[in-house]
C-alpha positions, 0 to 999 in steps of 0.5 A, spaced: 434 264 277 437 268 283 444 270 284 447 273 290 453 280 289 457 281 294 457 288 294 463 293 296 461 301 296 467 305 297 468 312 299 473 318 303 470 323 307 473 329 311 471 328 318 473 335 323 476 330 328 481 331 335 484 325 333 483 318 328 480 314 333 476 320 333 474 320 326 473 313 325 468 314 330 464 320 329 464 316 321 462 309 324 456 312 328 453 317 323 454 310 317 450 306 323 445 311 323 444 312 316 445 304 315 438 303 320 434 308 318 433 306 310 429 299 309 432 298 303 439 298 305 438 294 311 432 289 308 433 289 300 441 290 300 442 286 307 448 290 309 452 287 314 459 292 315 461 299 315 469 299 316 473 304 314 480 307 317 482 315 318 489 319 314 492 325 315 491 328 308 497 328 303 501 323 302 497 318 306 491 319 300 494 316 295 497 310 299 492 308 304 486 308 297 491 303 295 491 299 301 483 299 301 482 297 294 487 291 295 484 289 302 477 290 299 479 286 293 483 280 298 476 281 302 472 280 297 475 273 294 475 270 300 468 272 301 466 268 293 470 263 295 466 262 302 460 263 298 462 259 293 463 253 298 457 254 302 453 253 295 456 247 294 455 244 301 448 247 301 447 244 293 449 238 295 444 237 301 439 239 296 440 233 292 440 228 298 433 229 299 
């Protein structure tokens, strides 16, 4: 049997930036980049999206990781449950055949 997993990598990188929008930028493209050159990623894990949002180091660390991890955790349930929607009309269809 095939089962589908939405999957979620989270990660912090220290980006040499003039400005936010700056260090998003520089980080989006070189995630891009790296995305489009690797067959598995593109091919084998289908990878869809790359977002990401840039802090000043300090206080803002530990609140912002907190933010993500919820808005990734609410992104997440949304999406099984698109899924899961999807895959009962998709099954649904199946049996009228």
């Amino acid at each position: 049997m095939i089962y589908k997993v939405h999957w979620i990598i989270d990660g912090v990188a220290e980006i040499d930036a003039d400005s936010k929008d700056d260090a998003e930028k520089k980080l989006q493209e070189t995630l891009e980049e790296y995305v489009k050159k690797s067959d598995q990623l593109m091919n084998k894990f289908v990878a869809r999206s790359i977002q990401g949002t840039a802090y000043l180091p300090g206080s803002d660390d530990e609140k912002s990781i907190k933010e993500n991890q919820l808005d990734n955790k609410k992104k997440s349930k949304k999406n099984e449950s698109n899924n899961s929607k999807k895959g009962n009309g998709s099954n649904d269809s199946k049996k009228e055949d």
